[in-house]
NUKEKOL-394092 format. One record per residue: x, y, z of N, C-alpha, C, O in turn. Coordinates in steps of 0.2 Angstrom, whole numbers, padded with zeros to 4 digits, always signed. Atoms other than C-alpha are relative to their C-alpha. Example, Ala and Ser with C-alpha at 12.3 -4.5 7.8 and 13.67 -1.06 7.14 Angstrom:
BEGIN
+0004-0006+0000+0062-0022+0039+0004+0006+0000+0009+0005+0003-0004-0006-0001+0068-0005+0036-0004+0005+0003-0001+0011+0004
END
This chain:
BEGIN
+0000-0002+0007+0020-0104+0031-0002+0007+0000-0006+0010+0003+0001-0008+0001+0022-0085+0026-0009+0000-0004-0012-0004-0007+0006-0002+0004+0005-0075+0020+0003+0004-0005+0009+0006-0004-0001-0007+0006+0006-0064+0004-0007+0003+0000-0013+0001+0002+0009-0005+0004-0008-0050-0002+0001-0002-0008+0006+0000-0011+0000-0002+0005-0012-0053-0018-0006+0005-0004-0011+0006-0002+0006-0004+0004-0022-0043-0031-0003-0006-0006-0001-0009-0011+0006+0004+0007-0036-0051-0040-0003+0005-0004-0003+0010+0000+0003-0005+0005-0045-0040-0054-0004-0004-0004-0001-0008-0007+0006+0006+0002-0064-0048-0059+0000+0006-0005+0003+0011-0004+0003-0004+0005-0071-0040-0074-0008-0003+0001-0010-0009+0002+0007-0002-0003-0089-0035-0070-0004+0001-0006-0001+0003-0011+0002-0001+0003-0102-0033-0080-0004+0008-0003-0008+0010-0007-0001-0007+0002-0102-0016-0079+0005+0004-0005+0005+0009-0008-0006+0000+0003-0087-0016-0088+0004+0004+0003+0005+0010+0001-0003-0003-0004-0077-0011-0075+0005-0007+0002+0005-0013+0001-0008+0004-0003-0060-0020-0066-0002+0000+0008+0000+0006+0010-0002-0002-0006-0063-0023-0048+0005-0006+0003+0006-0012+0002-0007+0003-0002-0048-0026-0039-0002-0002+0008-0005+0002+0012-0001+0004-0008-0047-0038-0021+0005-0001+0000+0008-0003-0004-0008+0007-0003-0033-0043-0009-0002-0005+0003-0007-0006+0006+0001+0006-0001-0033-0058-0005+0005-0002+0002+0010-0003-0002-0003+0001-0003-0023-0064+0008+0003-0007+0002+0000-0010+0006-0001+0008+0002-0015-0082+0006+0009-0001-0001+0013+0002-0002-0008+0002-0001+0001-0093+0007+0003+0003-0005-0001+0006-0008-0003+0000+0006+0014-0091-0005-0001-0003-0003-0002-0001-0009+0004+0006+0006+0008-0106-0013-0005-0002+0000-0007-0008+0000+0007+0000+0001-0008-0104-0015-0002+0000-0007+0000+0003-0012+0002+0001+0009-0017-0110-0030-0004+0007-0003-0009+0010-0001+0005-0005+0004-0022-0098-0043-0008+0001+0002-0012+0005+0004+0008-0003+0001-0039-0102-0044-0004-0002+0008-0010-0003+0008+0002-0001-0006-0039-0103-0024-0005+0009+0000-0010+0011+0001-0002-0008-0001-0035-0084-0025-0005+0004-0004-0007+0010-0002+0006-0004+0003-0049-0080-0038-0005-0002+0005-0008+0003+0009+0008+0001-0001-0065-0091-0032+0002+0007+0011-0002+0011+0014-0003-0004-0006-0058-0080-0015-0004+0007+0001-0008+0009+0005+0003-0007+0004-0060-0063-0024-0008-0002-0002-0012+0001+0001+0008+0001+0004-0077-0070-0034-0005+0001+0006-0010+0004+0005+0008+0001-0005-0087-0074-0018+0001+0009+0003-0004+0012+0002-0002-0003-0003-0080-0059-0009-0003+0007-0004-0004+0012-0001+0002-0005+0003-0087-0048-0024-0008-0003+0000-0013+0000+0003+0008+0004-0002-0104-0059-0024-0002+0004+0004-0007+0007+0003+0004+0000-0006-0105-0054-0007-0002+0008+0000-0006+0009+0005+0000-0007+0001-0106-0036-0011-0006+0003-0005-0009+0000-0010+0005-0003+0003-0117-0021-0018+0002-0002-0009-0002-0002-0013-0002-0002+0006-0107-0022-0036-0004-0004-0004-0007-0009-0002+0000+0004+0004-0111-0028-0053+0001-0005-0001+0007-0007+0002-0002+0009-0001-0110-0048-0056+0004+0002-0003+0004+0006-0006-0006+0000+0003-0093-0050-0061+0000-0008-0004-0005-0012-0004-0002+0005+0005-0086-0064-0073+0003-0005+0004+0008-0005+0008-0003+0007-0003-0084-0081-0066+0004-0005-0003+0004-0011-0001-0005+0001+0006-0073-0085-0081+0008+0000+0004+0010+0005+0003-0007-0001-0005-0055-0089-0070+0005+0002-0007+0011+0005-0006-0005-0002+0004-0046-0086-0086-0001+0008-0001+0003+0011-0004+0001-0006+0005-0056-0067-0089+0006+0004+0009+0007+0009+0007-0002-0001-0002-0046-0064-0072+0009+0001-0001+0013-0002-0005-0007-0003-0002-0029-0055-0065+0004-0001+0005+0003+0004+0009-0002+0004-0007-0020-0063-0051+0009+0004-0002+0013+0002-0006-0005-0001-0002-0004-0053-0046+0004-0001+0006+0000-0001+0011+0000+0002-0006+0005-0057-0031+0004+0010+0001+0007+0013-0003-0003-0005+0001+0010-0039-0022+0004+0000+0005+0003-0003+0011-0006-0001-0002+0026-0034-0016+0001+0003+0006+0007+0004+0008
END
C-alpha cells in the first residue's frame, strides 16, 4: 500500500493554525489523520489546540 503526506491544520487556542504532516496510506481515514496531528501537537510546547475533528483541515498534499 502507497503512503501520502498529508496536511492537517489544528486551530489552537492561541488562535493560531498549526499545520502537521501526517504520513499515511491513501485511504486512510479522516479522523485517523487528525487524532495523528492532535496527539502529536499534545506532545508539544504549543497551545492546546481544538479536539473538535470538524474545527480541523485535512488535505492530502501533492
Amino acid at each position: 500500500m502507497e503512503s501520502r503526506c498529508w496536511l492537517v491544520a489544528l486551530p489552537a487556542t492561541d488562535g493560531r493554525l498549526y499545520v502537521y504532516r501526517v504520513y499515511a496510506p491513501d485511504d486512510a481515514l479522516p479522523g485517523d489523520l487528525f487524532w495523528e496531528a492532535w496527539h502529536c501537537h499534545d506532545e508539544g510546547p504549543h497551545p492546546r489546540a481544538s479536539d473538535l475533528f470538524d474545527a480541523a483541515e485535512i488535505q492530502p498534499l501533492f
